[in-house]
DOVOTOR-379920 format. One record per residue: residue in three letters; x, y, z of N, C-alpha, C, O, CB in turn. Coordinates in steps of 0.05 Angstrom, whole numbers, plus 5000, padded with zeros to 4 digits. Atoms other than C-alpha are relative to their C-alpha. Glycine has a CB too. Layout:
<sites>
AlaXYZXYZXYZXYZXYZ...
</sites>
This chain:
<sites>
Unk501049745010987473539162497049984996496049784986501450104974Unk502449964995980873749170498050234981499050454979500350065026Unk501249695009975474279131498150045019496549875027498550044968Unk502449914982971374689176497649964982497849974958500250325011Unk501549965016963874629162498750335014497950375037498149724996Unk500749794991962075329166496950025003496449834988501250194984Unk502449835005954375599171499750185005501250305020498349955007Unk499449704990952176229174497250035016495349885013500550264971Unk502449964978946876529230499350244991500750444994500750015033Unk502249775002942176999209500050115020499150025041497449954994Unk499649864964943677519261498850234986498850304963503950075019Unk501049584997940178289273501950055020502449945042495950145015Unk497149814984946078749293498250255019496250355009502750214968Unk501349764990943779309343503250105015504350035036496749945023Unk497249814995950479819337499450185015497450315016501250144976Unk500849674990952080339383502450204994504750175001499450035037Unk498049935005955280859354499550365010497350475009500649894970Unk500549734997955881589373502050224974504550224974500950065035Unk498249795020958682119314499650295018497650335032498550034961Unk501049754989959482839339501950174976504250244974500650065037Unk500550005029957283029264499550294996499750374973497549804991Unk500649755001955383759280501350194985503750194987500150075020Unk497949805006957684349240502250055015504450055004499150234998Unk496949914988962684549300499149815022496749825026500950375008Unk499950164979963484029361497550145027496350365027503449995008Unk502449954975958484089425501450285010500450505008499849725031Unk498349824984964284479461499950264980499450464993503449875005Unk500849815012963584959408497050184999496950424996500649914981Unk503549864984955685169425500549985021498249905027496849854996Unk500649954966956685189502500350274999499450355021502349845025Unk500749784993956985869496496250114992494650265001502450164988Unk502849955009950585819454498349925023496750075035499349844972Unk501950074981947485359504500150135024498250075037500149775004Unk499449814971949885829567497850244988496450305007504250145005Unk501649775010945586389530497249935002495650095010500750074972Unk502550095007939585949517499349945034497150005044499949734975Unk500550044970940185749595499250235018498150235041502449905013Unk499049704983941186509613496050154998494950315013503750294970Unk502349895017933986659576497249815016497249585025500649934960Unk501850074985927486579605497250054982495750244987500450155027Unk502549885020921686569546497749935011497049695012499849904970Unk502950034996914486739573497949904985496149744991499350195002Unk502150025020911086789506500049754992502149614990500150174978Unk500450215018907086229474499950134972498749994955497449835008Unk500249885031907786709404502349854986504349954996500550364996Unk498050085017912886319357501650244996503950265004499149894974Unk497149765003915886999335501550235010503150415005499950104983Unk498249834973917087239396502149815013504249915021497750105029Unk497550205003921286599410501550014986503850014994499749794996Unk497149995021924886649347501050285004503450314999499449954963Unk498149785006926487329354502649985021504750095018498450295001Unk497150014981931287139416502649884983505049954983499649775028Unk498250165008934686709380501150164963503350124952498449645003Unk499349855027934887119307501750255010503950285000497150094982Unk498049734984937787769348502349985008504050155002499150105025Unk497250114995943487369380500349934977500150134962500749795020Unk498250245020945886909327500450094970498850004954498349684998Unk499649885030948187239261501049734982500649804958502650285000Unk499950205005950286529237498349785003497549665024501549985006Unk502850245001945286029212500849795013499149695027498949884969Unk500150294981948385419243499950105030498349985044503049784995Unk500749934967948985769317497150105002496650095026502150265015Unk502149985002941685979302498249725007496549705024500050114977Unk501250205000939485309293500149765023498649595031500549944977Unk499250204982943584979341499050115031498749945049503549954996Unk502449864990939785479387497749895013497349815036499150124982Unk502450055001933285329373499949765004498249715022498850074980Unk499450194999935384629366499349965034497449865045502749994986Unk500050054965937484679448497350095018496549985038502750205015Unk501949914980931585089473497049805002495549765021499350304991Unk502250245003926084549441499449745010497349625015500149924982Unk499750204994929384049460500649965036501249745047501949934981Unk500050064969929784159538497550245013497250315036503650065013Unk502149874985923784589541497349844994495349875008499850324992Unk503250174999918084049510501349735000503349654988497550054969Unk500150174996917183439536497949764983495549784978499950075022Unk501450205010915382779503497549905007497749765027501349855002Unk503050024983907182659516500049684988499649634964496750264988Unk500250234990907481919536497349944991496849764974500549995027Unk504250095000899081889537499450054964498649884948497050375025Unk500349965030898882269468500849744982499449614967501950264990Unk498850225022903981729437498349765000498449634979503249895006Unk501650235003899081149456496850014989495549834978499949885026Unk502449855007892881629444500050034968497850044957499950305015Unk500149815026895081859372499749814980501449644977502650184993Unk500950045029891681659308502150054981503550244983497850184992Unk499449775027894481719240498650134990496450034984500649934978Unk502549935007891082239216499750034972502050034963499350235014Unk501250035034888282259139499750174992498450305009497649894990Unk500649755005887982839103498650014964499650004941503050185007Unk501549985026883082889050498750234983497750414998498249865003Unk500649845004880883329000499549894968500449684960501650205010Unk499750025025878383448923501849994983501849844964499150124994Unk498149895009884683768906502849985011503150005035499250225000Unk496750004983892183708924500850295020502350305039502849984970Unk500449744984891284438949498150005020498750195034499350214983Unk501850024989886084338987500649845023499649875046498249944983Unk499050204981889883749019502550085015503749935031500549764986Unk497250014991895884099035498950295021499750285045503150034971Unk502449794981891384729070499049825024499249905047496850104979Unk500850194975888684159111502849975018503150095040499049664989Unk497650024988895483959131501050215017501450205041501749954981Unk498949704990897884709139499250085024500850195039499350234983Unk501549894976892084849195500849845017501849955037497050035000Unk499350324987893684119226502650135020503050205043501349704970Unk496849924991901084299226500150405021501950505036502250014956Unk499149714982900185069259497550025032497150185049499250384971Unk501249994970895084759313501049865014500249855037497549955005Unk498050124982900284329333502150205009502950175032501349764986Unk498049904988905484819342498950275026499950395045501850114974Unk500949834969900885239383499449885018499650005039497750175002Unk500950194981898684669422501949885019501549775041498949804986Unk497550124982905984479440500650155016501050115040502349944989Unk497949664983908785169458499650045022501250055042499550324992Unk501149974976903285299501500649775023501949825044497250014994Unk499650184976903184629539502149835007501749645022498349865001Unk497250005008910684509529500249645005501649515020502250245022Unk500750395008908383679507500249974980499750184968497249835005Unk501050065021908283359447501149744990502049615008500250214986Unk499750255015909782759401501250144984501350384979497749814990Unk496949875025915682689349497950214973499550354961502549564973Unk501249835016910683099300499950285019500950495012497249874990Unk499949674988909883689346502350165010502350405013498350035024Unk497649965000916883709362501350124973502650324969501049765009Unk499149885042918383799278499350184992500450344977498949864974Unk502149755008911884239278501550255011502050454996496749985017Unk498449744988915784729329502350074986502850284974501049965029Unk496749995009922384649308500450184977502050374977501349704991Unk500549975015920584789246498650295004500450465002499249794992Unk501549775003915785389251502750245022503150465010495949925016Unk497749854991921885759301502350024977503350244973501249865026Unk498049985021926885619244498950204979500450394973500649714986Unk500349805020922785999191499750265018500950475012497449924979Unk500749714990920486549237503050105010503050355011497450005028Unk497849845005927486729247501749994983503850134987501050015014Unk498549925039930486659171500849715000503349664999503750304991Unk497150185006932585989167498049824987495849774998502349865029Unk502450185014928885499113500649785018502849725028500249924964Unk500650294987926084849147498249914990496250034983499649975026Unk503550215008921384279127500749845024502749785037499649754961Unk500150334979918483719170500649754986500749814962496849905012Unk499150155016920583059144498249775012498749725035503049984999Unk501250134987915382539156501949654993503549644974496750074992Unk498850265007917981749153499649835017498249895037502549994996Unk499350144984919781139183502749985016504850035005499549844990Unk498349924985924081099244501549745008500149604993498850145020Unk499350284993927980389270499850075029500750295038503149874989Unk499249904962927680439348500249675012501149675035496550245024Unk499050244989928379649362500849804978499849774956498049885019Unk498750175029932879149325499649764989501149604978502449975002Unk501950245012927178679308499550094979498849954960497549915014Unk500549815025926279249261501849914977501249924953500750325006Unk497250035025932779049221498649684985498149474995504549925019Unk499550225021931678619158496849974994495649764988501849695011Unk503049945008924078959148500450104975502750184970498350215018Unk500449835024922579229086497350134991497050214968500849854979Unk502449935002915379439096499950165017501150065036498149845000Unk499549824987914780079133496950125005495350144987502150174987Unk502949724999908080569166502050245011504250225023496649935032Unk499449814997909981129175500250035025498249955036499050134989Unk500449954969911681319247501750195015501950165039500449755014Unk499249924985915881869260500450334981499950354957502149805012Unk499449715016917582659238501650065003502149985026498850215001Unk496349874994924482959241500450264976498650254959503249654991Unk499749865019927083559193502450014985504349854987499450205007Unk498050025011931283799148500150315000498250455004500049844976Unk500449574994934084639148502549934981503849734979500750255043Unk498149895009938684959104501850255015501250485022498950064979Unk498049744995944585329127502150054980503749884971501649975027Unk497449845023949285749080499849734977501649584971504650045020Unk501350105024945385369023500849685005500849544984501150174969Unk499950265007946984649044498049875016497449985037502649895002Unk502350114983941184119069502049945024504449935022498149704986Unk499250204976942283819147496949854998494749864986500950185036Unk502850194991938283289180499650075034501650085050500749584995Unk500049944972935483469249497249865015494849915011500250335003Unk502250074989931783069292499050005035499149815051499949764990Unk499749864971930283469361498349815019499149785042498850335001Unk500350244989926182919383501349895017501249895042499949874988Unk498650234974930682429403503050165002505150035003500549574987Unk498549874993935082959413499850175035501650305046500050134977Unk500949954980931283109480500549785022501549845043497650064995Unk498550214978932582499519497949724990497549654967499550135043Unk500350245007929081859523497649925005496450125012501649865009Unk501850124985922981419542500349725011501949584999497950014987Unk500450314995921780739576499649754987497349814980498449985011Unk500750145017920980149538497149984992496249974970501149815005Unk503749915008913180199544498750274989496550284980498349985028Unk500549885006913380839531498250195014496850365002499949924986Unk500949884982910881129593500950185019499250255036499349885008Unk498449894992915481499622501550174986502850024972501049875008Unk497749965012920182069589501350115023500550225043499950154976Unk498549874986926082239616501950254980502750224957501749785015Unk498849785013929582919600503449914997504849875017499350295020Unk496450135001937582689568501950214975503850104965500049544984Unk499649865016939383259520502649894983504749834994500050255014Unk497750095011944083049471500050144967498050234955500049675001Unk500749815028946383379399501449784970502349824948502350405003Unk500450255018946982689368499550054977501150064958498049825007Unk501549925017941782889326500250244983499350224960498249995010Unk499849785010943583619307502150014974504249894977500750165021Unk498750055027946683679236501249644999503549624991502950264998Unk499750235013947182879227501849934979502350134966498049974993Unk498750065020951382579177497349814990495949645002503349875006Unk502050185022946682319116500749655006499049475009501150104961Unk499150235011950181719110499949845037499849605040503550054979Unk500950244966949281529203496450094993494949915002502050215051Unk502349924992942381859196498649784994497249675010499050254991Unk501850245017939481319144500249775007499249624991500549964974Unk500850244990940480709190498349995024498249795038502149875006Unk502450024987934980879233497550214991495350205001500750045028Unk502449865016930681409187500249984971502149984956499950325006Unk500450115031927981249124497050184990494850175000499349574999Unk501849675003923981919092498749854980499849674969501850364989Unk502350045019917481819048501350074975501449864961497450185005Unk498149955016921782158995502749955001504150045020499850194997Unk497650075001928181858971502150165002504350115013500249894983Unk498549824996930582478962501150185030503150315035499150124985Unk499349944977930382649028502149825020503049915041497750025010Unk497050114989936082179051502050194996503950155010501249734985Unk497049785009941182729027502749854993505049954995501150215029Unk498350105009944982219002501149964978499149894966499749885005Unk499050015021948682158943499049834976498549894953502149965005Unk501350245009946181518925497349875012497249655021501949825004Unk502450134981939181418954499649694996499449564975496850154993Unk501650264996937380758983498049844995496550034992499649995014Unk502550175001931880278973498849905030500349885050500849734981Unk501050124970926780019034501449815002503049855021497049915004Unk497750245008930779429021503150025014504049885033500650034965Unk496949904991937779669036498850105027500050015047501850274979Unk500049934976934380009092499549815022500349835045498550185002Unk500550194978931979469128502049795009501449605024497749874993Unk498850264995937979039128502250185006504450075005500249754977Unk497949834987942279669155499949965033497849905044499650324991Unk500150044972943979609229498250335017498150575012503949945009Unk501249674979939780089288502950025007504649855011497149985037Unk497849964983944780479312498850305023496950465021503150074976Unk501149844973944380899381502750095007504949995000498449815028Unk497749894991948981319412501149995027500250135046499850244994Unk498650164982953880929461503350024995504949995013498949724997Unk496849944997960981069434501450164984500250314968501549804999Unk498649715014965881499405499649944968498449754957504050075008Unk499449945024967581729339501649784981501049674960501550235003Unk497650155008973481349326499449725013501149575005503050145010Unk500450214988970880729367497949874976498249644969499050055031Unk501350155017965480619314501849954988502549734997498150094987Unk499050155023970180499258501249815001503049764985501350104986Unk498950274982971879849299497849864986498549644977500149985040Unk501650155004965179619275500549864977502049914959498150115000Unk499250295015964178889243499350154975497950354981498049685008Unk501350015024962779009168498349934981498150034959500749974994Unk500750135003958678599158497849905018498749845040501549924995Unk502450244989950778199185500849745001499049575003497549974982Unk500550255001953577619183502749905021504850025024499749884967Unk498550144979956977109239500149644988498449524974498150075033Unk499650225017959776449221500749805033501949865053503150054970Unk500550264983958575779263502149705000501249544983497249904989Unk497550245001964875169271498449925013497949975037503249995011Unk500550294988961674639280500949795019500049705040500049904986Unk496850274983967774119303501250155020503150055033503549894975Unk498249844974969774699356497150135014497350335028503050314986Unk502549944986962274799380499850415000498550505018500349825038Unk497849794986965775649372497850164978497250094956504549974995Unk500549725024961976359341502350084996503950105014498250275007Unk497949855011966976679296498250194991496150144979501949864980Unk500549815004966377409290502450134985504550114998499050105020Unk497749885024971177759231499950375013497950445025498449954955Unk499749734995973278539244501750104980503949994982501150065027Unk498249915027976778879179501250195021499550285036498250154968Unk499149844981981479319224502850154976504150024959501149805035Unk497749905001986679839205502649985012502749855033499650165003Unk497550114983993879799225499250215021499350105043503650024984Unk499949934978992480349271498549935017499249995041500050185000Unk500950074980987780079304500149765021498449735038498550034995Unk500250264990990279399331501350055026502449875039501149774983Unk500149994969991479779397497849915015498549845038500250255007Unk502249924997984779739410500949675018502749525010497550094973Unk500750214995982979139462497649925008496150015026501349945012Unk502750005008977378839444497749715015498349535000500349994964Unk500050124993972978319487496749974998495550164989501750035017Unk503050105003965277949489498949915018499849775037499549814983Unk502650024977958777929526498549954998497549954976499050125011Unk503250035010952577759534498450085029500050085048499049624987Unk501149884979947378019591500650005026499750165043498149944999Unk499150034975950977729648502850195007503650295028500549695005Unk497749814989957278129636502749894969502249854945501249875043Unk497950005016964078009601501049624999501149515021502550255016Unk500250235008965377249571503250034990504450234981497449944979Unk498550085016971076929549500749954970499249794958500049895007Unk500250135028973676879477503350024994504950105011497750204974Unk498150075006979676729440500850224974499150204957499749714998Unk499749775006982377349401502749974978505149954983500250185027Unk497250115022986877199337500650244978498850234961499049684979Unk499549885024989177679288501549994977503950004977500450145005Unk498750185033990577479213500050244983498350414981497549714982Unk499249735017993477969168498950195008497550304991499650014973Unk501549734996990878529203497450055009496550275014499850114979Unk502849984994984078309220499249825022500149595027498549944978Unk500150174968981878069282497249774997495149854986499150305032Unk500750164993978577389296498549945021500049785032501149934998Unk501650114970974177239356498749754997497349714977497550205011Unk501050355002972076509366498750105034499950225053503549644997Unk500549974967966976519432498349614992497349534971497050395017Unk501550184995964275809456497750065004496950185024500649895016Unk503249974987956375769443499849945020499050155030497949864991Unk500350104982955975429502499950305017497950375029501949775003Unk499549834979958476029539498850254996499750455007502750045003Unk502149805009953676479515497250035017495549925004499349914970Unk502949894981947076709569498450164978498650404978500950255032Unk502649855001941176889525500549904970501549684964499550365011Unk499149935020941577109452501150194988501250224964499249984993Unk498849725001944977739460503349994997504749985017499250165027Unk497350034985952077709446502250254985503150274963501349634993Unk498649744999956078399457503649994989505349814993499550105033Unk497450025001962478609434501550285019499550445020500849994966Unk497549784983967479179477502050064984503149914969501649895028Unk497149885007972779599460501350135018499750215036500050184982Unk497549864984978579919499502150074988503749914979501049865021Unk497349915003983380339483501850175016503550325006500150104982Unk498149834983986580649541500749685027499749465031497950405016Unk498950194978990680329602499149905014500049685021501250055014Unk502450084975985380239651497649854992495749805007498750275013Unk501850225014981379779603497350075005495749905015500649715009Unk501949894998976080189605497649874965497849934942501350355006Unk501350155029970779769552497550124999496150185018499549645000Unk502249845011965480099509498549794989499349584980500850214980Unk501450265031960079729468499250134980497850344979496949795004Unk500049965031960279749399497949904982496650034966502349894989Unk502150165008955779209379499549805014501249715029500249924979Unk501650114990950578759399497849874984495549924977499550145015Unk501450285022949178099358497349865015497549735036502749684996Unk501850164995941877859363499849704993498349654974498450124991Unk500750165021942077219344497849864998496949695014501649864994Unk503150105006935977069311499249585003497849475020499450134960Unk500150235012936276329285502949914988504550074980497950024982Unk497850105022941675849251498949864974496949714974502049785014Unk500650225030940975539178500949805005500849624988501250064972
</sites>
């Protein structure tokens, strides 16, 4: 008889999870978005835009989810701007004085977008935002930090780098960030491509806060606001799989090392319903071998380091006949102790 010597590996998780968190499912706005497709807006005036969308939609969430769609596939991400753009400083004698600065800032961006239908995650918030009030619906911009690579995880020092909002409908906050609700860019950041998705549209507080972290605490909409702290040691997550496929995810940052079996062990807290699920590991070349054990209910994975290509090592799910595998997560591993 033998004791394992365990260690543990300081790993960064980069989850992919998709929620479809919306007041009413996607399939529920396709008639909204068939309307917004049907419509053809000339004007660069803000409240000649909102009034399309305030005239149809007698309900604040199909209002928003609206405006939401037309922003988000009518301005495009400005690539040059994002490498061009300053923070900018806003100074003044007075706190009034400073927020007047801001105010002109913020309404020469939203004319600046409309017109040349470009902008950066701030002029995206600026619009969004200025269409939401001009047709009844309260909105703020939400300035903060954003996670977008999962070198980011296990920071706790933040600049500021991104804008997203928040709106009230039928008196309760959402989180909306039409941004990366538009599609995507290149890893350099030179390129966008148009990928419309409503990921982002009414958010759940509690997926939103592992990749945005608001200047104000209160702006998490969480019950329990976080610390930079907690935020930085939460996983990025991106939207790659279902609903019910996330709650497969590990519980846990941490991965444990057998020594005397050369083997990563990965733990999964699983429900009884879910031990249909078949679940299998990767790393950049493709799908890897591992050894797949389940102990009271919770599933085991042992993979040979050895058999590991890089430092990337993926996990899959399947739950239908045709073993059709999703990814769930995607262990960096940094270093071992």
């Amino acid at each position: 008889m033998y004791i394992l010597n365990l260690r543990r590996i300081l790993v960064i998780i980069l989850l992919s999870i998709v929620f479809l968190v919306s007041v009413k499912s996607q399939s529920e706005y396709s008639e909204i978005y068939n309307y917004v497709n049907s419509i053809d807006i000339k004007s660069n005036n803000v409240s000649v835009v909102a009034s399309y969308f305030a005239n149809k939609f007698r309900k604040e969430d199909e209002r928003v989810a609206a405006i939401y769609y037309w922003v988000a596939n009518n301005i495009s991400y400005d690539c040059k701007e994002y490498h061009n753009n300053k923070t900018k400083v806003f100074r003044g004698r007075t706190e009034e004085i400073i927020n007047n600065r801001i105010e002109k800032w913020d309404e020469k961006s939203v004319r600046r977008t409309i017109k040349k239908q470009v902008g950066i995650c701030e002029d995206y918030a600026n619009l969004f935002n200025a269409i939401c009030q001009a047709s009844g619906i309260k909105s703020r911009k939400i300035n903060g930090f954003a996670k977008t690579n999962y070198i980011q995880v296990g920071r706790s020092k933040f600049r500021t780098n991104h804008s997203w909002n928040i709106v009230t409908v039928d008196s309760k906050d959402y989180l909306i960030d039409v941004t990366w609700g538009s599609g995507f860019t290149d890893q350099k950041v030179t390129k966008f491509t148009r990928s419309y998705n409503d990921f982002y549209l009414f958010t759940e507080p509690e997926i939103f806060i592992n990749t945005h972290y608001p200047l104000n605490m209160e702006d998490q909409l969480l019950q329990k606001p976080i610390s930079a702290i907690e935020f930085g040691n939460l996983p990025l997550t991106t939207s790659s799989c279902s609903l019910e496929q996330s709650k497969l995810l590990p519980k846990n940052n941490e991965l444990q090392v057998d020594e005397l079996n050369n083997e990563i062990i990965i733990s999964i807290v699983l429900d009884g319903n879910e031990l249909s699920n078949t679940f299998r590991v990767g790393d950049r070349l493709g799908l890897i071998d591992s050894q797949n054990v389940y102990v009271d209910g919770n599933l085991v994975i042992r993979i040979k380091e050895d058999a590991i290509k890089g430092k990337e090592l993926k996990i899959f799910v399947s739950n239908d006949k045709n073993l059709k595998y999703t990814q769930i997560a995607s262990y960096n591993i940094n270093h071992i102790n």
